[in-house]
C-alpha positions in Angstrom: 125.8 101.1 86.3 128.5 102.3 83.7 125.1 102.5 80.8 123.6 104.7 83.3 126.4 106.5 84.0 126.8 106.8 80.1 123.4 108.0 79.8 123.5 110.6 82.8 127.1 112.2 81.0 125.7 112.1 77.7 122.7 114.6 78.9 125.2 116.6 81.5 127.2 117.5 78.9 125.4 117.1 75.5 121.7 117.9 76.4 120.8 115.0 74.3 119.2 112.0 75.5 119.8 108.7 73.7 116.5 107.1 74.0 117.7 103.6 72.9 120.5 103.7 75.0 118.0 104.2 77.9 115.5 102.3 76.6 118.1 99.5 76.9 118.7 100.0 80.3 115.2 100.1 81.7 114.4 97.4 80.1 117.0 95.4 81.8 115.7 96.5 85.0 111.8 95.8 84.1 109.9 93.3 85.2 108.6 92.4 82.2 111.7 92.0 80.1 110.2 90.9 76.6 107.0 93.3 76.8 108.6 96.0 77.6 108.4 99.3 75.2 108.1 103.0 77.1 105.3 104.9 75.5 107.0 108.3 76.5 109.5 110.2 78.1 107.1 110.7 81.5 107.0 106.5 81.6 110.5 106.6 81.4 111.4 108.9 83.5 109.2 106.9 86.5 111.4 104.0 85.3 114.2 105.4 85.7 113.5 107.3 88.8 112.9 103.3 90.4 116.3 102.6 89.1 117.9 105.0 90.9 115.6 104.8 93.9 117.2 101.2 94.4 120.7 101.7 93.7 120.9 104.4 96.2 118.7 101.8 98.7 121.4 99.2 98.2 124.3 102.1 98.5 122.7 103.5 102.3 122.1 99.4 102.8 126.3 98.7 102.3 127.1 102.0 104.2 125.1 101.4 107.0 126.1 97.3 107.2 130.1 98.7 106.8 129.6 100.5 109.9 127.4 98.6 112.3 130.4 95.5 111.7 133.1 98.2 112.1 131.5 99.5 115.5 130.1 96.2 116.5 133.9 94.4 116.1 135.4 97.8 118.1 132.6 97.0 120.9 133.6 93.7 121.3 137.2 94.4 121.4 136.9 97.4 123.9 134.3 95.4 126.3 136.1 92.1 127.1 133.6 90.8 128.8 131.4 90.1 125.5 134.0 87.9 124.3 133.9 85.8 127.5 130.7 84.6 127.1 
């Protein structure tokens, strides 16, 4: 996350894109770890768009599992008949 972040600054503010930097980080993320070389910026842009696709997947996952156990545990503490069973 803080290589990505790196990345996303260094463009925002630079309008330079270090292509080893990202290459670096998508090739974390690929499947195919040792084979993996980008043959443009369009194949790693779809790479990259995957990357983000799934961190904000797993962020809307956490968010939404934070506040079904908030409201389920103030459910069961405001009915007490579901603790009775």
């Amino acid at each position: 996350m803080e290589r990505l972040n790196k990345v996303r600054n260094q463009v925002a503010h630079t309008f330079n894109l270090d292509r080893a930097a990202l290459d670096e980080i998508l090739q974390i993320n690929d499947e195919y770890y040792t084979d993996f070389k980008p043959k443009d910026d369009r194949e790693r842009i779809r790479s990259l768009r995957s990357i983000c696709d799934f961190i904000c997947g797993r962020i809307v996952g956490s968010i939404k599992a934070a506040y079904f156990m908030a409201t389920f545990d103030a459910n069961r503490t405001a009915d007490p008949k579901a603790t009775s069973r």
